[in-house]
C-alpha positions in Angstrom: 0.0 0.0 0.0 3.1 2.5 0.9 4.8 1.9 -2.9 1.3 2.2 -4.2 0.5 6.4 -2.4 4.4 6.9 -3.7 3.8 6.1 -7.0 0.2 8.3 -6.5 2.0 11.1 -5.5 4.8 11.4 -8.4 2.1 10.5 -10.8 0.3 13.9 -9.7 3.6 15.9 -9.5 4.8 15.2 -12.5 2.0 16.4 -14.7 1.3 19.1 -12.5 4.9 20.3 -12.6 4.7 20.4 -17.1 1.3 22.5 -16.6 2.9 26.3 -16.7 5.3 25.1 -19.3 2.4 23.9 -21.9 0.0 26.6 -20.8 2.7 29.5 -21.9 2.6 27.4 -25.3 -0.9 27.4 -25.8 -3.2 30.1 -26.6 -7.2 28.9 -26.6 -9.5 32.0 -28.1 -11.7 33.7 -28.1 -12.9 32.8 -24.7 -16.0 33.6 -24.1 -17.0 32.0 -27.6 -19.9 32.1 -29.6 -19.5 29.1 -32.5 -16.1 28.0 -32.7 -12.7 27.6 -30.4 -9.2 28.3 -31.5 -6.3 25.5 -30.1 -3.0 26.9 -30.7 0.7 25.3 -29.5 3.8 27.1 -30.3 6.9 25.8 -30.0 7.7 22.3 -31.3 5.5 20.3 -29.8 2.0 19.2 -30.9 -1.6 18.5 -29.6 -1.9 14.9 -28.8 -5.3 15.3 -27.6 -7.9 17.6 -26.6 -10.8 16.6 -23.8 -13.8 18.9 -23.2 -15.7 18.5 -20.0 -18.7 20.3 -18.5 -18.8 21.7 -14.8 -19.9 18.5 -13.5 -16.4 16.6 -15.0 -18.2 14.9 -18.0 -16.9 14.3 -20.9 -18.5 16.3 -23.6 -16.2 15.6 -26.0 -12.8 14.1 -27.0 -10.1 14.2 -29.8 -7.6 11.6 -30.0 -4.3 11.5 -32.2 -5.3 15.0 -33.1 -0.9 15.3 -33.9 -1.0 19.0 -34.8 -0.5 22.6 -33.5 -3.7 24.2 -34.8 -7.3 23.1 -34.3 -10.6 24.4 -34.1 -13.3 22.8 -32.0 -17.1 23.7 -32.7 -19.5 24.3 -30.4 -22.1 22.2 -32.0 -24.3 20.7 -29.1 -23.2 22.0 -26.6 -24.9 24.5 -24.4 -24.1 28.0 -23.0 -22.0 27.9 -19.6 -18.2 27.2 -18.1 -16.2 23.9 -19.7 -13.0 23.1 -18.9 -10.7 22.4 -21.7 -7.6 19.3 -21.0 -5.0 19.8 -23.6 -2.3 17.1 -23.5 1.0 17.0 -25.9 3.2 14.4 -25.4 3.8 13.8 -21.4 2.6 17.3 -20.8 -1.0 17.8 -19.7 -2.6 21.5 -19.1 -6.4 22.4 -18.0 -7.9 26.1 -19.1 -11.6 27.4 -18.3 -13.5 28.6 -21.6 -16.7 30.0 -21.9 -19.6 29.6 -24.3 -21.9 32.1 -24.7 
């Protein structure tokens, strides 16, 4: 039980740790939005994948192997309020609120 809380807690430092670097990387606009959200990464790395979840930690929607630096999500079915957005490249992992109006 011991190895298995050590393992916990380097799995939830690690991550946490890459956050700032991806997030100064990653610009997500306009925020509020109305029909459409902008994903962009500078730098050399790309988006591995991009999660959407509502206020209540559901998955809204997900894209896998997305492998690129630009992307545009559309709002399509889903409904005015607070999401949170989960951007992951590679072992790095960053979370930003967004807004649809």
């Amino acid at each position: 039980a011991f190895a298995l809380g050590v393992v916990a807690e380097s799995d939830v430092a690690i991550p946490a740790s890459n956050d700032d670097e991806l997030a100064s990387q990653l610009s997500i606009y306009p925020n509020p939005a109305q029909d459409q959200l902008n994903i962009v990464l500078d730098g050399l790395q790309q988006i591995d994948e991009v999660t959407v979840m509502n206020t209540n930690g559901q998955i809204v929607r997900q894209l896998q192997n997305v492998r690129t630096t630009r992307l545009q999500i559309d709002r399509e079915g889903l409904t005015s309020g607070m999401y949170l957005i989960k951007v992951r490249s590679g072992d790095l992992v960053t979370h930003q609120k967004i807004l649809f109006e």
